[in-house]
C-alpha positions in Angstrom: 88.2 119.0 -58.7 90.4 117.5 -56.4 92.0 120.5 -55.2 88.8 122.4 -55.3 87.5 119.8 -52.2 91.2 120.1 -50.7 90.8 124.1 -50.6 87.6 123.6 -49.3 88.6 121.2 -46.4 91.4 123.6 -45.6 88.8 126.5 -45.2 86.5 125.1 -43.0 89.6 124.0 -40.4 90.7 127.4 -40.9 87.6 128.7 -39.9 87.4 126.6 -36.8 90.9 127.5 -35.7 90.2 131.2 -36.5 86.9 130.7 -34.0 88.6 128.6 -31.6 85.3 126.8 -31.8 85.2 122.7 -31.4 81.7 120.6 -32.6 82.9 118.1 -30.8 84.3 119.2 -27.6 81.6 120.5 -24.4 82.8 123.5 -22.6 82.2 123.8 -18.4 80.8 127.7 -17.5 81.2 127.8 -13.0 78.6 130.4 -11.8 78.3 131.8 -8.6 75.2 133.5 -7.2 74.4 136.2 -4.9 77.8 136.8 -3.8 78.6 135.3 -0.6 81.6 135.8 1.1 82.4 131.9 1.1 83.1 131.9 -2.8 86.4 134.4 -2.3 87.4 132.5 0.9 86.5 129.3 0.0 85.9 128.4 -3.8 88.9 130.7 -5.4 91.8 129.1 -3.9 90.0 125.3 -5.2 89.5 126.9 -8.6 92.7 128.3 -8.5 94.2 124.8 -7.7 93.1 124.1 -11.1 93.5 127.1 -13.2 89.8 127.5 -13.1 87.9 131.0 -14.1 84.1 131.6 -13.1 81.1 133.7 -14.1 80.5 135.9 -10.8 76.6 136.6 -10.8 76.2 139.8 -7.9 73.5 142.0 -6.6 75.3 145.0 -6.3 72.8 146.7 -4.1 74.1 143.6 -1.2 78.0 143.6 -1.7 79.7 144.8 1.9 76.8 143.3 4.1 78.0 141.1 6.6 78.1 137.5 4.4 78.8 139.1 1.0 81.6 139.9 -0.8 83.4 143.6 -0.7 84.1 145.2 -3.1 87.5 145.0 -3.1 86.9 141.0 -3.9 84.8 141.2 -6.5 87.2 143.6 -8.2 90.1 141.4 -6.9 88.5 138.3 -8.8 87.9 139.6 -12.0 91.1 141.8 -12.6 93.3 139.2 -11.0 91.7 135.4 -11.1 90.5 136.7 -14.7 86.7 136.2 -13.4 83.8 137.6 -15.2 81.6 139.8 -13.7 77.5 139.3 -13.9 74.5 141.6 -13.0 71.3 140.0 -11.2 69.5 143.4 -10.0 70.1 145.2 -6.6 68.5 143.3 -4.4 67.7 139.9 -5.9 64.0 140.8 -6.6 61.8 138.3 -8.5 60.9 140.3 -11.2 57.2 139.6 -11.8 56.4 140.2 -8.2 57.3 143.9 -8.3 56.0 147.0 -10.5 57.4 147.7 -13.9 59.3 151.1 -12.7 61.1 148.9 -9.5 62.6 146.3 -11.8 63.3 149.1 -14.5 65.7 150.8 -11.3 67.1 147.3 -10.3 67.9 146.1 -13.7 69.6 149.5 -14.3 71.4 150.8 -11.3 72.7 146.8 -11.0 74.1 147.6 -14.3 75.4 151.2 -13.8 77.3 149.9 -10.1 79.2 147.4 -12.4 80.2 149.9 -15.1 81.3 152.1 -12.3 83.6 149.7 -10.5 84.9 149.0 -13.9 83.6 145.5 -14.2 82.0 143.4 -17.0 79.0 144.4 -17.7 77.4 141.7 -21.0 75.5 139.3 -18.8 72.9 139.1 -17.1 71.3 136.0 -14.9 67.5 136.1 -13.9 66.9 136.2 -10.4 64.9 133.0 -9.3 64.7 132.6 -13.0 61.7 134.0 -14.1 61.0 136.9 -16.1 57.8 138.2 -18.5 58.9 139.6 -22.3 58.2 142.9 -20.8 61.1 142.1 -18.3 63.7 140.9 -21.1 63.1 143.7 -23.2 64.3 146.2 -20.3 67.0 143.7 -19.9 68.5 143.8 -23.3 68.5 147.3 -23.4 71.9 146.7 -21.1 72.7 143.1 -21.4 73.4 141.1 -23.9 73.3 137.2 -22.3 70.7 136.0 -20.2 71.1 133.1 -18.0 67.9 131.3 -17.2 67.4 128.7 -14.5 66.6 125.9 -16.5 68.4 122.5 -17.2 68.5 122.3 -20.8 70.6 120.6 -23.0 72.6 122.8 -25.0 73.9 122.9 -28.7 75.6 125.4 -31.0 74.5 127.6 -32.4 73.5 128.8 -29.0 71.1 131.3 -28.0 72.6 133.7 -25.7 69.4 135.2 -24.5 68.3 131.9 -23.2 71.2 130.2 -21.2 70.4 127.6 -19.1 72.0 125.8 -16.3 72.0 123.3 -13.8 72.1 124.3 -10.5 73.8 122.3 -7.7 71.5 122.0 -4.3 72.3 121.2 -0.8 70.6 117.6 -1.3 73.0 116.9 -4.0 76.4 115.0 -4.2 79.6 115.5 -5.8 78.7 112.3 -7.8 75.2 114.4 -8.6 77.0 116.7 -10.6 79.5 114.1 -12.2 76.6 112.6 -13.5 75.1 115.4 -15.2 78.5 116.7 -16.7 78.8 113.4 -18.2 75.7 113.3 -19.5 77.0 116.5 -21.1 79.9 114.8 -23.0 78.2 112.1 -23.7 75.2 113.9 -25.9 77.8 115.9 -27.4 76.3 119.3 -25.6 78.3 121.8 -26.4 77.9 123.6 -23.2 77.0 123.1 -19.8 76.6 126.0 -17.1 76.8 124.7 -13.3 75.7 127.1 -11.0 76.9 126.9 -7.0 75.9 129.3 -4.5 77.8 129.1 -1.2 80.5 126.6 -0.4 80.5 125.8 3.3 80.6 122.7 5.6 77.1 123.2 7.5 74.2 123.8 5.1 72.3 125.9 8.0 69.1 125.3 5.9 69.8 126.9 2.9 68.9 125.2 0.2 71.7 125.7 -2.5 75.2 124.9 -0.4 77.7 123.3 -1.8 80.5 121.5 0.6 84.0 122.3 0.5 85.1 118.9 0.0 81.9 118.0 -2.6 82.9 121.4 -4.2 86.8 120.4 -4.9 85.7 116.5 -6.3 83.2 118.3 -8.9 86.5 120.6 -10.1 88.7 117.6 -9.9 86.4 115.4 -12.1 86.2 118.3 -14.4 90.2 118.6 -14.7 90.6 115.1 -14.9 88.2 114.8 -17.6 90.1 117.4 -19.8 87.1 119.7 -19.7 87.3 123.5 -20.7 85.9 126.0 -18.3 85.8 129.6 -19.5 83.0 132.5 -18.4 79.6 132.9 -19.9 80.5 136.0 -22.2 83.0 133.7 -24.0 81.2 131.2 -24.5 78.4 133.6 -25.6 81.0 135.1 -28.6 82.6 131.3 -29.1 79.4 129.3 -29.3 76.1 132.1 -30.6 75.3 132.1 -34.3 
């Protein structure tokens, strides 16, 4: 009997070093949204300061304009930064505000633009986070995660057609975001997705910016705090049942 409970404590560690999975440890996913220009000139040289990956979330239908990333960048920062690579329709339509065929075409040519640039192409994130069943089940025909916009706490096993996040806003603090990620560790979440959209000094009324300075503390408090970021696709394969 008492090798029987031995073999079976030897299993299950097995198992979780076969998984690479941890119940007790809460994994960090960095998203980006809409692809401005200020994440490759800005944020990649902080997160390369700490060996830091991200979950790139484009609208392909944008990339080249005068504020958004080229393509050369967003190729640049998955195949060499190690990035992952996210759809979010052409144009950043809300879905339920346009006809069924329009977000049919966005949902798919957004999809087809990253397979053709040879980019990851499992995740999706909802634009202004809303979306009808009708919506998701044109999504999943491409994607298989869906990021939401909503601040939920987070446990495995984890659904990964209903990420949330928490998204930083121009009115918040470094501190803000401290806050929440330790509230992360502290409930024993298993993971949290912190979602930034452009990193510059002057805000010029937008209402998600993020400052340079505000951006590096939140990275620093991560590294400091021993924390484990990786992209939303391995979480989705580390963490879903």
């Amino acid at each position: 009997m008492k090798w029987i409970s031995l073999f079976i404590v030897l299993l299950l560690l097995s198992c979780e070093v076969t998984t690479g999975f941890r119940s007790d440890k809460t994994y960090v996913i960095i998203t980006f949204d809409d692809g401005h220009n200020s994440i490759y000139y800005t944020a990649l040289p902080i997160m390369e300061e700490f060996g830091f990956r991200a979950t790139n979330v484009i609208n392909t239908g944008i990339i080249g304009n005068e504020i958004s990333l080229t393509w050369l960048q967003v190729e640049e920062l998955e195949f060499e930064h190690g990035w992952e690579t996210a759809g979010h329709t052409l144009h950043h339509i809300t879905l339920p505000t346009v006809p069924i065929e329009i977000v049919e075409y966005e949902i798919h040519q957004d999809w087809l633009n990253l397979i053709d640039h040879g980019l990851s192409h499992s995740t999706f994130a909802l634009p202004s986070g809303k979306a009808s069943q009708e919506h998701y089940d044109i999504i999943l025909q491409y994607y298989q995660n869906v990021r939401t916009s909503l601040n939920i706490t987070t446990y495995a096993p984890i659904d990964r057609t209903d990420l949330g996040y928490y998204p930083y806003l121009s009115c918040y603090s470094a501190e803000t975001a401290e806050a929440r990620i330790l509230q992360a560790v502290e409930n024993n979440e298993c993971l949290l997705i912190i979602g930034f959209h452009r990193i510059m000094e002057e805000t010029a009324g937008h209402p998600s910016n993020c400052k340079p300075d505000d951006f590096h503390k939140i990275m620093k408090f991560i590294s400091d705090n021993h924390l484990e970021v990786i992209t939303i696709n391995e979480a989705c394969e580390l963490l879903s049942g």
